[in-house]
N, CA, C and O atoms as a GROMACS GRO file, in nm:
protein
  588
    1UNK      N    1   0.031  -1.648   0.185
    1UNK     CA    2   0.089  -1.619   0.315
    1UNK      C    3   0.110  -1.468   0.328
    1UNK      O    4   0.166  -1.398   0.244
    2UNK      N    5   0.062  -1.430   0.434
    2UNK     CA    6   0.070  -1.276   0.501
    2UNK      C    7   0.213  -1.226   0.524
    2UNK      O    8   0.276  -1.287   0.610
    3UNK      N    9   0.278  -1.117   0.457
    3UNK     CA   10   0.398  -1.108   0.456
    3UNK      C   11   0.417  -0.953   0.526
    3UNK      O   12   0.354  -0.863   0.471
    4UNK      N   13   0.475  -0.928   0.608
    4UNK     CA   14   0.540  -0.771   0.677
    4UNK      C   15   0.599  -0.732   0.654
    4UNK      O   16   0.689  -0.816   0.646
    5UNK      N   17   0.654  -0.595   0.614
    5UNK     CA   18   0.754  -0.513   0.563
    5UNK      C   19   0.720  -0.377   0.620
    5UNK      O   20   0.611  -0.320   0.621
    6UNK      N   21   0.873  -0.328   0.683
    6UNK     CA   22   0.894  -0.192   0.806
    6UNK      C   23   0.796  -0.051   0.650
    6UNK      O   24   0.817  -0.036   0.530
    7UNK      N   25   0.706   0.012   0.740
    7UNK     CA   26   0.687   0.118   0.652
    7UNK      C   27   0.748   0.188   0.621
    7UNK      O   28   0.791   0.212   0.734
    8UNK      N   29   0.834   0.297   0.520
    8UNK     CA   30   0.933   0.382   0.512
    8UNK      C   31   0.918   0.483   0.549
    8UNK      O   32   0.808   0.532   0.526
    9UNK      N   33   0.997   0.546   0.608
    9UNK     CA   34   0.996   0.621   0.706
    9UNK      C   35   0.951   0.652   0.841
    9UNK      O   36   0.953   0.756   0.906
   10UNK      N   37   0.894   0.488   0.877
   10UNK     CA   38   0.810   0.469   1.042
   10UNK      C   39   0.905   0.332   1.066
   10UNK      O   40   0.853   0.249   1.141
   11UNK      N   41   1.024   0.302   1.018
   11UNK     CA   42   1.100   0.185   1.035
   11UNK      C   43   1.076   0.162   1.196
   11UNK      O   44   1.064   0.266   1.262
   12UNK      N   45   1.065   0.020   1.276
   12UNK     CA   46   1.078   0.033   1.370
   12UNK      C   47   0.917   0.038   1.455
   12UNK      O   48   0.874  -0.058   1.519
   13UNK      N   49   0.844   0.165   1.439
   13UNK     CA   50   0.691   0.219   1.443
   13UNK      C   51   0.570   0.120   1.377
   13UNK      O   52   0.477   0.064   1.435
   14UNK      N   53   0.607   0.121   1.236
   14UNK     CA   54   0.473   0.057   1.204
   14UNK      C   55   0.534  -0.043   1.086
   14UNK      O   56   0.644  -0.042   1.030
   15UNK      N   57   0.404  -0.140   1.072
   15UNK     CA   58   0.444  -0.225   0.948
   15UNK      C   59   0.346  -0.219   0.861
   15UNK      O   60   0.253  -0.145   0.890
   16UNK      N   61   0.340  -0.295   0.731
   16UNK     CA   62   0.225  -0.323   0.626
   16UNK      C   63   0.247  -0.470   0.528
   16UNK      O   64   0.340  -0.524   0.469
   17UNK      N   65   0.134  -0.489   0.547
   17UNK     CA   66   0.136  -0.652   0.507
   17UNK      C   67   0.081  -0.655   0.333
   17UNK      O   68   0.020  -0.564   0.276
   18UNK      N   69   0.113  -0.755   0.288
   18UNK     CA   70   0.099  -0.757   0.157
   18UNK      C   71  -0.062  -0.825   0.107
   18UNK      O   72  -0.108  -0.881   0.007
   19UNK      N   73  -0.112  -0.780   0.247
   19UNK     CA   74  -0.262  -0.806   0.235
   19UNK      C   75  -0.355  -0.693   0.271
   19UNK      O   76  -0.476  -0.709   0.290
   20UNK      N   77  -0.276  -0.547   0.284
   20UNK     CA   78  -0.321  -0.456   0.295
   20UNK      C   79  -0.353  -0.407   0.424
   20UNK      O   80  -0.435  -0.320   0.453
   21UNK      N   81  -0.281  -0.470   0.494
   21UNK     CA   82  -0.295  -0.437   0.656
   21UNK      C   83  -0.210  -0.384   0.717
   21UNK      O   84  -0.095  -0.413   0.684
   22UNK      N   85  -0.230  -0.292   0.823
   22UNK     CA   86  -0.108  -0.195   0.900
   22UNK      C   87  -0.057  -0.216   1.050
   22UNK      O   88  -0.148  -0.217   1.133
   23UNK      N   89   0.023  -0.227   1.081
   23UNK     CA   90   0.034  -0.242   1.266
   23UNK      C   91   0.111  -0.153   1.287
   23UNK      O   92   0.186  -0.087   1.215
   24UNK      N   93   0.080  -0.154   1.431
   24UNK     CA   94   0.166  -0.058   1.509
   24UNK      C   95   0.295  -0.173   1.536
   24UNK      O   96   0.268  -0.288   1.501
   25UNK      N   97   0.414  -0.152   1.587
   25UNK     CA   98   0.509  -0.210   1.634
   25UNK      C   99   0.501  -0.218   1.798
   25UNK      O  100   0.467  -0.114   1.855
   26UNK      N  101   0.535  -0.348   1.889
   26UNK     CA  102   0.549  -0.331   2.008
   26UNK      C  103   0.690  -0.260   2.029
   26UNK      O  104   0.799  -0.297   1.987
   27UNK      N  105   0.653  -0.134   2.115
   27UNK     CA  106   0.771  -0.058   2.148
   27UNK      C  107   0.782  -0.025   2.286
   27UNK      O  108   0.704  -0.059   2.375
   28UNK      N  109   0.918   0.068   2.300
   28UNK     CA  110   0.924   0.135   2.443
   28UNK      C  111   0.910   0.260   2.387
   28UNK      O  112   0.962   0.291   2.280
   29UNK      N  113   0.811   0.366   2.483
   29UNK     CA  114   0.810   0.495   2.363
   29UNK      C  115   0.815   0.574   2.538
   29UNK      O  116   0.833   0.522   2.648
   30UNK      N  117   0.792   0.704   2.500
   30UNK     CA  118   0.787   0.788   2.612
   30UNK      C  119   0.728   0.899   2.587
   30UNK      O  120   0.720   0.948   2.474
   31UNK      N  121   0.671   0.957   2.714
   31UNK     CA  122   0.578   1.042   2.695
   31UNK      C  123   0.652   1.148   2.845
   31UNK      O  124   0.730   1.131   2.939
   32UNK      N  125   0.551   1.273   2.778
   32UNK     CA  126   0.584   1.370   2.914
   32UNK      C  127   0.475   1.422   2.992
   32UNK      O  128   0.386   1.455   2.915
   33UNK      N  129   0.457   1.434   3.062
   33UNK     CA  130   0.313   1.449   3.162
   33UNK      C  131   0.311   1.600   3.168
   33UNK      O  132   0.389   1.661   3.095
   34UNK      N  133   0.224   1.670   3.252
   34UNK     CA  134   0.155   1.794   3.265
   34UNK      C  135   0.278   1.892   3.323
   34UNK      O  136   0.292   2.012   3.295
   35UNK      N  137   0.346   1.829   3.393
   35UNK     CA  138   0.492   1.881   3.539
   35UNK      C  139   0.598   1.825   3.428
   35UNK      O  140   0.694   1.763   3.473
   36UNK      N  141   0.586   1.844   3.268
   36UNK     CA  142   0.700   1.818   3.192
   36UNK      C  143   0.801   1.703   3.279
   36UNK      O  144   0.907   1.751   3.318
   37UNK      N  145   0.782   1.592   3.303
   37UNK     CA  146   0.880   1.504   3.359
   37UNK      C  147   0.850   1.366   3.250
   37UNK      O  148   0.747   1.305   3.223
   38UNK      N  149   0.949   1.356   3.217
   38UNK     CA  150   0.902   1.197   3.080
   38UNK      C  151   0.912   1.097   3.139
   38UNK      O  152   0.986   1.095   3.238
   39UNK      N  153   0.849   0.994   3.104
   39UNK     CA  154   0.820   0.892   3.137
   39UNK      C  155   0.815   0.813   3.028
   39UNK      O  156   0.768   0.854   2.922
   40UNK      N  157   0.875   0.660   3.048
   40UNK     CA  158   0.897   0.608   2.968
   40UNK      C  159   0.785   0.487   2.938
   40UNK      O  160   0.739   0.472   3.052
   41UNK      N  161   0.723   0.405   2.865
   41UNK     CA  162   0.611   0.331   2.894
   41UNK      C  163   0.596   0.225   2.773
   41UNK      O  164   0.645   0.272   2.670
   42UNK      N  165   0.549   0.110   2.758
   42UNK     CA  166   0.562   0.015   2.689
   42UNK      C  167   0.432   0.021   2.630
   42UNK      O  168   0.322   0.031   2.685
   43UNK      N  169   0.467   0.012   2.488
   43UNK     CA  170   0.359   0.070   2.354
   43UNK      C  171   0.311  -0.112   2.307
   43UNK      O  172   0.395  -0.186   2.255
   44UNK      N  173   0.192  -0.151   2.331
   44UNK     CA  174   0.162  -0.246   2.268
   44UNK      C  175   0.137  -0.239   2.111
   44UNK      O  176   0.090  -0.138   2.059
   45UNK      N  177   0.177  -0.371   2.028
   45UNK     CA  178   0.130  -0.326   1.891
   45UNK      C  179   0.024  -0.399   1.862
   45UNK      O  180  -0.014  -0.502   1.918
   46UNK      N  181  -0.029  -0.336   1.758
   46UNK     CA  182  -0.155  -0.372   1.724
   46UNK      C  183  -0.190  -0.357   1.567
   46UNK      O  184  -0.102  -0.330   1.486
   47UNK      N  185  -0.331  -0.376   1.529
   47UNK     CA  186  -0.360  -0.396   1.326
   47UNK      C  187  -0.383  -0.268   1.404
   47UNK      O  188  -0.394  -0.258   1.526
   48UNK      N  189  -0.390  -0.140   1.280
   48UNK     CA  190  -0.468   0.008   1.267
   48UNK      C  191  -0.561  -0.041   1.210
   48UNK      O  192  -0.566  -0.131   1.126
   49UNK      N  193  -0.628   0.012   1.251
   49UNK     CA  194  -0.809   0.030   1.165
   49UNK      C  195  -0.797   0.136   1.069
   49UNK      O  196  -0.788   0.257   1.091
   50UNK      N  197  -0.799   0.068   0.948
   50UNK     CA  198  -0.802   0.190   0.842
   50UNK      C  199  -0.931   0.260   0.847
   50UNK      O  200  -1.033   0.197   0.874
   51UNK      N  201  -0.934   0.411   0.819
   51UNK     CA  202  -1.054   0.477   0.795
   51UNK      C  203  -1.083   0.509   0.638
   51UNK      O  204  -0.999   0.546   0.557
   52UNK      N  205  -1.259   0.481   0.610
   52UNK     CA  206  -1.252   0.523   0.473
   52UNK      C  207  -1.255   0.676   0.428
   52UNK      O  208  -1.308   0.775   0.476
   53UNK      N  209  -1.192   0.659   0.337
   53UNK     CA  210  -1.251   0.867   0.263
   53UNK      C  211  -1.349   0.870   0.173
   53UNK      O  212  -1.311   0.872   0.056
   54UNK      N  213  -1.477   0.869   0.194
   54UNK     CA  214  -1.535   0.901   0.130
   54UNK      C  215  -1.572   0.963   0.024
   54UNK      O  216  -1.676   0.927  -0.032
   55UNK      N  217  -1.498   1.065  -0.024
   55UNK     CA  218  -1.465   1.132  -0.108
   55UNK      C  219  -1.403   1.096  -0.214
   55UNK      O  220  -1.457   1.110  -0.324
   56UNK      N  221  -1.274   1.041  -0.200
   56UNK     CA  222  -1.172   0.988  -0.276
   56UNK      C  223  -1.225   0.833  -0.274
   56UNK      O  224  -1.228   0.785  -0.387
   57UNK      N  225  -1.265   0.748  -0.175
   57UNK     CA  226  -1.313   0.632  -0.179
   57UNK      C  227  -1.161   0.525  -0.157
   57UNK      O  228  -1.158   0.405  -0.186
   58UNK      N  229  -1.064   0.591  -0.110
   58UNK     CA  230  -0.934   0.509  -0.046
   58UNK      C  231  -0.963   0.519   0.144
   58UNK      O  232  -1.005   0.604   0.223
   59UNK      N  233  -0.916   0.388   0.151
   59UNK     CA  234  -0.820   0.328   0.286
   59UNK      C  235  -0.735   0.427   0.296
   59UNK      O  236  -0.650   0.451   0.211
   60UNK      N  237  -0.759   0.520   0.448
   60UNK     CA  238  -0.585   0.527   0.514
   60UNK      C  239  -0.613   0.534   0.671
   60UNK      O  240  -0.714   0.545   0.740
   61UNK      N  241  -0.471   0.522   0.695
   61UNK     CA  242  -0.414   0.561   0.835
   61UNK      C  243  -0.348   0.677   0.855
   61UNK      O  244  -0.297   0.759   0.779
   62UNK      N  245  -0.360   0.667   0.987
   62UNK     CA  246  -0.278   0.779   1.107
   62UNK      C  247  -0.173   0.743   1.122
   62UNK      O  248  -0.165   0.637   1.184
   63UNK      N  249  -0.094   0.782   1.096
   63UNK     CA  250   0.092   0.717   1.149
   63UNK      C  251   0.160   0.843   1.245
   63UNK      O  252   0.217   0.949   1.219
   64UNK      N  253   0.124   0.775   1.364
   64UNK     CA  254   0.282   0.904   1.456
   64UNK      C  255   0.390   0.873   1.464
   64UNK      O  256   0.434   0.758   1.471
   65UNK      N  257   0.467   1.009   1.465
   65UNK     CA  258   0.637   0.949   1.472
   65UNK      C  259   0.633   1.113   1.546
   65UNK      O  260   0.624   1.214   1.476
   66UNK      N  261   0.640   1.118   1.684
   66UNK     CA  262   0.691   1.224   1.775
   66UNK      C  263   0.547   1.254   1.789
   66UNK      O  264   0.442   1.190   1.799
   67UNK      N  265   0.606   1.447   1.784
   67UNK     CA  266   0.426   1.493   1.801
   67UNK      C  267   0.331   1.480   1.686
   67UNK      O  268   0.209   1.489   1.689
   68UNK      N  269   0.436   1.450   1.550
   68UNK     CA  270   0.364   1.486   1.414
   68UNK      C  271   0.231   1.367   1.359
   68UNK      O  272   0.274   1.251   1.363
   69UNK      N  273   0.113   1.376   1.321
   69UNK     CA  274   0.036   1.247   1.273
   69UNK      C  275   0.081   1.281   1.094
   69UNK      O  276   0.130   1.384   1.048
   70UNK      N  277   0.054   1.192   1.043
   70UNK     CA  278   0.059   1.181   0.899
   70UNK      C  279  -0.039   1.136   0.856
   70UNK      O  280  -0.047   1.036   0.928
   71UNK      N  281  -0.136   1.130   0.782
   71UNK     CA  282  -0.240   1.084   0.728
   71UNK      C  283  -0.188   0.970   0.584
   71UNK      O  284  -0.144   1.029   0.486
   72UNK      N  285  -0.194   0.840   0.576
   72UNK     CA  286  -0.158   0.801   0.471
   72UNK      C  287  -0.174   0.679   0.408
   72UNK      O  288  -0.128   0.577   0.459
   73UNK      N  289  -0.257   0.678   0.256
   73UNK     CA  290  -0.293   0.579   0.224
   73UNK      C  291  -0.282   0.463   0.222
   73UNK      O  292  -0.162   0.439   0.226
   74UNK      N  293  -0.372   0.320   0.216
   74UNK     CA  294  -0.279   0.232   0.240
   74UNK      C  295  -0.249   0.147   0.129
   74UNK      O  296  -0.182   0.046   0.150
   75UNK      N  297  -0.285   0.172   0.025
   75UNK     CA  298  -0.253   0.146  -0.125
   75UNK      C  299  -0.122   0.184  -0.162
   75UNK      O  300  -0.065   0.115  -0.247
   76UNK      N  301  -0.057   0.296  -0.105
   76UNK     CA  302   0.059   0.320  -0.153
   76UNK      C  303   0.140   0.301  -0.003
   76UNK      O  304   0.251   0.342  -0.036
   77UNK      N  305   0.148   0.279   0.084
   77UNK     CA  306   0.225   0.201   0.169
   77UNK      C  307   0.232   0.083   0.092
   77UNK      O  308   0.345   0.076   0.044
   78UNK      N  309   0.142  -0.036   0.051
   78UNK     CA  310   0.191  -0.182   0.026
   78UNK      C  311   0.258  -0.154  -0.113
   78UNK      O  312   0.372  -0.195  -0.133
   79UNK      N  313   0.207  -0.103  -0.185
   79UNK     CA  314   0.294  -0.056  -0.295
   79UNK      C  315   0.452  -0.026  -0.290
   79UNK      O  316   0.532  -0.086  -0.362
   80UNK      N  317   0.496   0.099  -0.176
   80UNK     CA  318   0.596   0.122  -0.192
   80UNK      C  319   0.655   0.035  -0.100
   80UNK      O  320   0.775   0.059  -0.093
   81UNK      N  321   0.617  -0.071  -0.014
   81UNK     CA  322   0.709  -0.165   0.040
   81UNK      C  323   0.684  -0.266  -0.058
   81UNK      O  324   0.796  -0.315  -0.066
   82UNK      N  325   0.602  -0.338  -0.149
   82UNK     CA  326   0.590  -0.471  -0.208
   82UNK      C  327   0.602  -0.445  -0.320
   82UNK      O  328   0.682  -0.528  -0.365
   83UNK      N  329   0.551  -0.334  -0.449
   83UNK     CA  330   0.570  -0.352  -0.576
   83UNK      C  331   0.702  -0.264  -0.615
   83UNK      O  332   0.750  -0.177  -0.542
   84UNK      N  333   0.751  -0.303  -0.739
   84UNK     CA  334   0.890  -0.246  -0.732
   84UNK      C  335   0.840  -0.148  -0.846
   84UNK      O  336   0.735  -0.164  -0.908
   85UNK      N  337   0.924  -0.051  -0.864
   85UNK     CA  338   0.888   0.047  -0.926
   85UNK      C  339   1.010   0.143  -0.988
   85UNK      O  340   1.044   0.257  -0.955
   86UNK      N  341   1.068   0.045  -1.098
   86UNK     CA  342   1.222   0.083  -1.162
   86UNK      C  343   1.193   0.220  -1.220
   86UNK      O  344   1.278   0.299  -1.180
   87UNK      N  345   1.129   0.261  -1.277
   87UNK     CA  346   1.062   0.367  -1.406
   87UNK      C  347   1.020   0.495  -1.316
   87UNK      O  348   1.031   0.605  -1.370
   88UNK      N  349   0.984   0.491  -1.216
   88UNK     CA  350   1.000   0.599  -1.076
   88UNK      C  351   0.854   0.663  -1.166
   88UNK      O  352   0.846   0.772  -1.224
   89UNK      N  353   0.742   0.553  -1.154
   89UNK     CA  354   0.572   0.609  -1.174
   89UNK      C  355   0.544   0.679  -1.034
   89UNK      O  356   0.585   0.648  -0.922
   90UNK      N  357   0.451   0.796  -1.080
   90UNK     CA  358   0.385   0.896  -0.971
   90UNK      C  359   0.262   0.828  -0.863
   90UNK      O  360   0.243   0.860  -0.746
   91UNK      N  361   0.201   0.746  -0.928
   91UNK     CA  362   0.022   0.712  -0.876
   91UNK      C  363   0.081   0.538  -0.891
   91UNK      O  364   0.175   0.489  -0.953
   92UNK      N  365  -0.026   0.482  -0.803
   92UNK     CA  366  -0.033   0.383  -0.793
   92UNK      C  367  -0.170   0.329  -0.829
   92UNK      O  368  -0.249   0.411  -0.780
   93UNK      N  369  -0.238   0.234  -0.888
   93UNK     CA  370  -0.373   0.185  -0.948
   93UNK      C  371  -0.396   0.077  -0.912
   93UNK      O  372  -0.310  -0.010  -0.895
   94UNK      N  373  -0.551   0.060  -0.888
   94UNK     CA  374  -0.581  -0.093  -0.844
   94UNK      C  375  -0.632  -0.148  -0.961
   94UNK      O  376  -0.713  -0.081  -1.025
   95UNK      N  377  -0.588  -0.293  -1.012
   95UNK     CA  378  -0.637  -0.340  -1.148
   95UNK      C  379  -0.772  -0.399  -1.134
   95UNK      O  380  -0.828  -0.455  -1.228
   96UNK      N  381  -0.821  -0.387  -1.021
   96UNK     CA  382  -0.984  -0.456  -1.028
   96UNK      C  383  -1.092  -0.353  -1.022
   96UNK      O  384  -1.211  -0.371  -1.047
   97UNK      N  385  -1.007  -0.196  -0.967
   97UNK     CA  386  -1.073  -0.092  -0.981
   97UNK      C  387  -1.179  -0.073  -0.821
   97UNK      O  388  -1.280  -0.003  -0.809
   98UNK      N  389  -1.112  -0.161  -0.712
   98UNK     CA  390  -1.203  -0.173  -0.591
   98UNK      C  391  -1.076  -0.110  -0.515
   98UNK      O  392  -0.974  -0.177  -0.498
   99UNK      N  393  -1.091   0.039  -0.466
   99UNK     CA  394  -1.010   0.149  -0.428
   99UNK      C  395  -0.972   0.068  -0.311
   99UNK      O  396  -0.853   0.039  -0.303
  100UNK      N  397  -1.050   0.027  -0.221
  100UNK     CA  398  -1.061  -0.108  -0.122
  100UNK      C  399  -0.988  -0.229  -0.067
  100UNK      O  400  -0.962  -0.286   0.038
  101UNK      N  401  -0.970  -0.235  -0.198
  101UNK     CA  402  -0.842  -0.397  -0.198
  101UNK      C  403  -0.685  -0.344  -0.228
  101UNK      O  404  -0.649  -0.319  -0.343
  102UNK      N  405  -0.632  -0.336  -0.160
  102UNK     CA  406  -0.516  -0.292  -0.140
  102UNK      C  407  -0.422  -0.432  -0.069
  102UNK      O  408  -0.355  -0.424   0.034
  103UNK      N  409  -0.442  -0.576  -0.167
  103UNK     CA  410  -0.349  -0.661  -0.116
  103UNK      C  411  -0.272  -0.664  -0.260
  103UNK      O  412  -0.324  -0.643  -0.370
  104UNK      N  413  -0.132  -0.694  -0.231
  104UNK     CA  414  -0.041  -0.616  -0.308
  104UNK      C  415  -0.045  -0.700  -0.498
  104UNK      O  416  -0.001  -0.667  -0.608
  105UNK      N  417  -0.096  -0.776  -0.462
  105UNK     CA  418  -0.135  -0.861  -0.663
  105UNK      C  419  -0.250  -0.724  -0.702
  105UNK      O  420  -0.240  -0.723  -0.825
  106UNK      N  421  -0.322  -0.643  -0.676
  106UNK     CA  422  -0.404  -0.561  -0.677
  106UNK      C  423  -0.347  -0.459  -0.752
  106UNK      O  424  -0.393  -0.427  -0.861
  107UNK      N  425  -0.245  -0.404  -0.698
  107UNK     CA  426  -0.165  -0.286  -0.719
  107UNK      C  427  -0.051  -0.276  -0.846
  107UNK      O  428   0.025  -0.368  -0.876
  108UNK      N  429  -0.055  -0.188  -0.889
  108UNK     CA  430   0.065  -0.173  -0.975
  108UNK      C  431   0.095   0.001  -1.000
  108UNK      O  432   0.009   0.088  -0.986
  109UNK      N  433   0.209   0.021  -1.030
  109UNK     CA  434   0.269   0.205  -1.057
  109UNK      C  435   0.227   0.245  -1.192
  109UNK      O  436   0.232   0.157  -1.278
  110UNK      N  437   0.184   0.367  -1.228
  110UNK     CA  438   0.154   0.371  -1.366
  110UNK      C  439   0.158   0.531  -1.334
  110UNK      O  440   0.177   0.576  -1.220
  111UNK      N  441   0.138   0.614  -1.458
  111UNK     CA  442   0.143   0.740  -1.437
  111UNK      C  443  -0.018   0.797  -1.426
  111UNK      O  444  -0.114   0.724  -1.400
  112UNK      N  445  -0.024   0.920  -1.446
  112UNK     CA  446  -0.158   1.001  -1.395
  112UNK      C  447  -0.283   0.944  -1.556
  112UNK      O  448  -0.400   0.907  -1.559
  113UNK      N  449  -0.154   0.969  -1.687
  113UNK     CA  450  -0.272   0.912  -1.796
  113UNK      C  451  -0.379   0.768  -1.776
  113UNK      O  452  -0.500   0.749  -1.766
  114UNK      N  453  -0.241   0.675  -1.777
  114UNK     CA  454  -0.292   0.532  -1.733
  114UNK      C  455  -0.393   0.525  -1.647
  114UNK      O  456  -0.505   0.479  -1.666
  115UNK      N  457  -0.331   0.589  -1.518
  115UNK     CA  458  -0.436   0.584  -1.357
  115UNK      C  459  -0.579   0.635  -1.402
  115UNK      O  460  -0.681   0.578  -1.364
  116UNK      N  461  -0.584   0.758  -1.495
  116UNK     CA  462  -0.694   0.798  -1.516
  116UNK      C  463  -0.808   0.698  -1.580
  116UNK      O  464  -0.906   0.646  -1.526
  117UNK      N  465  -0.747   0.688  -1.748
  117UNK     CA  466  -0.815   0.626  -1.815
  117UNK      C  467  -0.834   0.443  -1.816
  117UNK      O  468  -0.873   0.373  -1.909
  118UNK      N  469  -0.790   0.397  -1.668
  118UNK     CA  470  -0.808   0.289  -1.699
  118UNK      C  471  -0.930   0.213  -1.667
  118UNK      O  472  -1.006   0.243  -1.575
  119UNK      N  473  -0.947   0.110  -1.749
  119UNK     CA  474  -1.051   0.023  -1.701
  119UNK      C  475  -1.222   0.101  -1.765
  119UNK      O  476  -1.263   0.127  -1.878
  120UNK      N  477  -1.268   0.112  -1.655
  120UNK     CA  478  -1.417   0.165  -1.681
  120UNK      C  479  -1.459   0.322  -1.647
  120UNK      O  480  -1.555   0.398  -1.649
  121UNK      N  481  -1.335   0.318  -1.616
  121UNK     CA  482  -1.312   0.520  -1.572
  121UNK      C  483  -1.388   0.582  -1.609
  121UNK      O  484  -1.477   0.629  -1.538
  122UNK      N  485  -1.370   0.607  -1.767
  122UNK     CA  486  -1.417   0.754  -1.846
  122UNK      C  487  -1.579   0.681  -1.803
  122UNK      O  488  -1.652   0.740  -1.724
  123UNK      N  489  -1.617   0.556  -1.863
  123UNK     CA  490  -1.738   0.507  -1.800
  123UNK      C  491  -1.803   0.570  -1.703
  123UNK      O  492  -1.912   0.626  -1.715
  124UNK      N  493  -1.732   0.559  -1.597
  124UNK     CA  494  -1.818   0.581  -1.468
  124UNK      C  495  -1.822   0.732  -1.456
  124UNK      O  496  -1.925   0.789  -1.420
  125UNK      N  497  -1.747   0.775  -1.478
  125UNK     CA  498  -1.721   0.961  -1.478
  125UNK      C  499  -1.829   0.993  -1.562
  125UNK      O  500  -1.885   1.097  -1.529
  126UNK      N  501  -1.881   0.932  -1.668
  126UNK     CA  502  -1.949   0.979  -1.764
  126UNK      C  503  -2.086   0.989  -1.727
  126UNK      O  504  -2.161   1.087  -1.725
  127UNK      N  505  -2.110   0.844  -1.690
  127UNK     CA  506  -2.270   0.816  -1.615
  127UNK      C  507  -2.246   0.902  -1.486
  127UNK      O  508  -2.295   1.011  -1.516
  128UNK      N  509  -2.201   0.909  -1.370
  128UNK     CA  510  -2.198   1.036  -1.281
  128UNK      C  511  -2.244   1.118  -1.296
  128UNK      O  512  -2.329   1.151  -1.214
  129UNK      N  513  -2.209   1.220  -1.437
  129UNK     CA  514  -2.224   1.319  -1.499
  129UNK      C  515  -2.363   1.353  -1.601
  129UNK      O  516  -2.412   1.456  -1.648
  130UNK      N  517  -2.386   1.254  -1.605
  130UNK     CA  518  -2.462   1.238  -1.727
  130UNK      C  519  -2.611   1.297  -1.666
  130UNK      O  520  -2.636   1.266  -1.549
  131UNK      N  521  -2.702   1.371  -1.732
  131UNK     CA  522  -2.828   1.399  -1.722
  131UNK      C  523  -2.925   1.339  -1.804
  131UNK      O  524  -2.890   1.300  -1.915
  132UNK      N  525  -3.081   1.322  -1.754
  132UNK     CA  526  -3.126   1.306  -1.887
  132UNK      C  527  -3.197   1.394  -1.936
  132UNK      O  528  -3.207   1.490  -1.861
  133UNK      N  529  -3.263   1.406  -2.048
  133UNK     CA  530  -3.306   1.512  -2.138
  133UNK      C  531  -3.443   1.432  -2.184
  133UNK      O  532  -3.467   1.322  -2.232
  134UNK      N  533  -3.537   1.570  -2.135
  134UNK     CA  534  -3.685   1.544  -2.104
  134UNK      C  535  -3.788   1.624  -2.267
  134UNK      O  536  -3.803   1.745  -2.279
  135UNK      N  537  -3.832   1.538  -2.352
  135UNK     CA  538  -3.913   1.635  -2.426
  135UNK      C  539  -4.021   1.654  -2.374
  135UNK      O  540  -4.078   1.572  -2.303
  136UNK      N  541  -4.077   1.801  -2.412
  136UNK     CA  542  -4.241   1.839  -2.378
  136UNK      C  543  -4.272   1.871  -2.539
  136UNK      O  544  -4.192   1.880  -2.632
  137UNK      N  545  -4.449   1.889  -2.537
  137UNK     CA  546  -4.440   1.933  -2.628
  137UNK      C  547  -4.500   2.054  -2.577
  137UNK      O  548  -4.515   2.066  -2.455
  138UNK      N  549  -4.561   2.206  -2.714
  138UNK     CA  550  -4.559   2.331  -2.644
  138UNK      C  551  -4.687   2.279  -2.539
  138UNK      O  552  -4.682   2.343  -2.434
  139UNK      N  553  -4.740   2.232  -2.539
  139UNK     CA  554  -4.882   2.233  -2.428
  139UNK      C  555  -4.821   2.153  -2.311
  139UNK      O  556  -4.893   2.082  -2.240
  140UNK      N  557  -4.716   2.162  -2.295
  140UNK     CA  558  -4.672   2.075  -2.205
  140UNK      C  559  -4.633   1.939  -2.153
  140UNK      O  560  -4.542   1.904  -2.077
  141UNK      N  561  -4.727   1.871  -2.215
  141UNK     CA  562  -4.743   1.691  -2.236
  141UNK      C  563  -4.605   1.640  -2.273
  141UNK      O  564  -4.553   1.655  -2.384
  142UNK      N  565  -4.552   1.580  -2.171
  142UNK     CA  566  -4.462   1.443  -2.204
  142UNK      C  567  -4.500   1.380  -2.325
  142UNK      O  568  -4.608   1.340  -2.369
  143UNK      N  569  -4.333   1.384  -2.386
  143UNK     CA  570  -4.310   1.317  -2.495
  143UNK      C  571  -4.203   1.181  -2.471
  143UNK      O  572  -4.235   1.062  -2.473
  144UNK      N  573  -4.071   1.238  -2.449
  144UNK     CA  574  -4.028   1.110  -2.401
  144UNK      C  575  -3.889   1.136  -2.304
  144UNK      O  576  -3.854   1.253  -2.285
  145UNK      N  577  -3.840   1.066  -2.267
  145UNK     CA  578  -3.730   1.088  -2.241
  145UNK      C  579  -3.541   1.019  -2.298
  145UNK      O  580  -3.532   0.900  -2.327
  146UNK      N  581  -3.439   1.092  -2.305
  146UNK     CA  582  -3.338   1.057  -2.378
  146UNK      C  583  -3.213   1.061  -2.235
  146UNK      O  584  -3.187   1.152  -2.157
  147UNK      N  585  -3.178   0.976  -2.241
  147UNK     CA  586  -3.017   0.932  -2.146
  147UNK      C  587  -2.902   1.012  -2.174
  147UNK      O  588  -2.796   0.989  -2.116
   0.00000   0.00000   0.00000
């Protein structure tokens, strides 16, 4: 069962489900037009569409609260509303290693060593990295190749 919990610090604004999903809250919000006069107007809520980062290879969202946006993952939103975290760990880790799945059995707090080296890490960092190494001989002719 799909469970909701207020995001911290968007109490009210937005929520996150323990299936890795985000909403907006139905609100009354207000806005000010061009002739600075505010107006007040009824905010439907809705799921956010997480965007991916390519780079990093995490889920996040946009969260407003006034004029400010926040950019912010959504691995550590369900985290810091669903997993508890007595020992006050920095990083949060997914144990299946799919940056992706961010429903909260997924997740757990660990520090930067753990987060690093876990699972198939050094693995995958390694092959990334890895070149292969081509023999010739002096006349040029392929000999073989080494991984």
């Amino acid at each position: 069962m799909e469970i909701w919990k207020p995001v911290k610090g968007y109490e009210g604004i937005y929520e996150v489900s323990s299936y890795g999903r985000v909403r907006s809250m139905e609100r009354i919000s207000y806005r000010r037009n061009r002739w600075g006069t505010i107006t007040e107007y009824h905010k439907k809520g809705s799921i956010l569409k997480a965007c991916y980062d390519g780079k990093r290879n995490y889920l996040f969202v946009g969260l407003h609260k006034g004029q400010e946006v926040t950019l912010r993952t959504v691995h550590r939103l369900v985290a810091e509303a669903f997993v508890p975290n007595p020992d006050n760990m920095p990083e949060v880790n997914h144990k299946d290693e799919d940056k992706t799945n961010n429903h909260v059995d997924n997740l757990e707090w660990c520090d930067s060593a753990y987060n690093t080296n876990y699972g198939t890490s050094l693995q995958r960092k390694t092959e990334a990295t890895r070149l292969a190494v081509l023999q010739y001989d002096f006349d040029g002719n392929f000999i073989a190749e080494y991984p």
